[in-house]
C-alpha positions, 0 to 999 in steps of 0.5 A, a space after each residue: 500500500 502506498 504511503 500517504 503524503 504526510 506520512 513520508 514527510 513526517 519519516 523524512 524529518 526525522 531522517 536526520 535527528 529527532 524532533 518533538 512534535 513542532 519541530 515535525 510540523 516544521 519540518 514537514 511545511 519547509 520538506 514539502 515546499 509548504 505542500 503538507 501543513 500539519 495541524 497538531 491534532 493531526 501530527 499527535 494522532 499520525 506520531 501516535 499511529 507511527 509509534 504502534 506500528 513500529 515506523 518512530 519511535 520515542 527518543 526522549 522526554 524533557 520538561 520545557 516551561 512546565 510542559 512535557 516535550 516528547 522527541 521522535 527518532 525514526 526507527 529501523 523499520 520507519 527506515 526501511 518503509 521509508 527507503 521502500 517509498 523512495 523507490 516506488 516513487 522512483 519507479 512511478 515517476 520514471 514510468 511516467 517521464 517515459 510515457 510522456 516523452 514518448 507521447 509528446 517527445 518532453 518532460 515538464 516544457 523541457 524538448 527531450 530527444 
């Protein structure tokens, strides 16, 4: 099954370091080019569903202001669903690109031969 925007976005923020949960949401806006904007209801409930499958996992909690700040690193199988992603991507995008140049001989206004 395919993996749903935000969620791609949400294992590829966390590729590098972990993050609490505004720092995802950052993330997740500047990665997509402001495509995937993530309410925090939303996050809490994909970060939630993520943690029970396996794909992040807690990294570590610290208290800031009096509040409860929870950091997620991605885990080894948030990794390899992630590199599994990547490559279906990959493969559907080169189907298309090959579709559309064959059919119109260009790719996005760019003349191929």
């Amino acid at each position: 099954m395919a993996m749903q925007e935000p969620t791609f976005f949400v294992l590829t923020a966390l590729v590098r370091t972990p993050l609490h949960g505004y720092g995802i949401m950052q993330a997740v806006e500047e990665l997509s080019g402001g495509r995937v904007k993530l309410k925090a209801g939303t996050l809490y409930a994909a970060l939630d569903r993520l943690t029970a499958e396996g794909l992040i996992t807690v990294d570590r909690e610290e208290a800031v202001a009096g509040r409860l700040r929870r950091y997620y690193v991605l885990s080894d199988d948030g990794r390899a669903a992630l590199e599994a992603a990547v490559e279906r991507l990959q493969s559907n995008a080169r189907v298309a690109s090959g579709r559309l140049r064959e059919a119109f001989g260009f790719i996005g206004g760019v003349q191929h031969a």
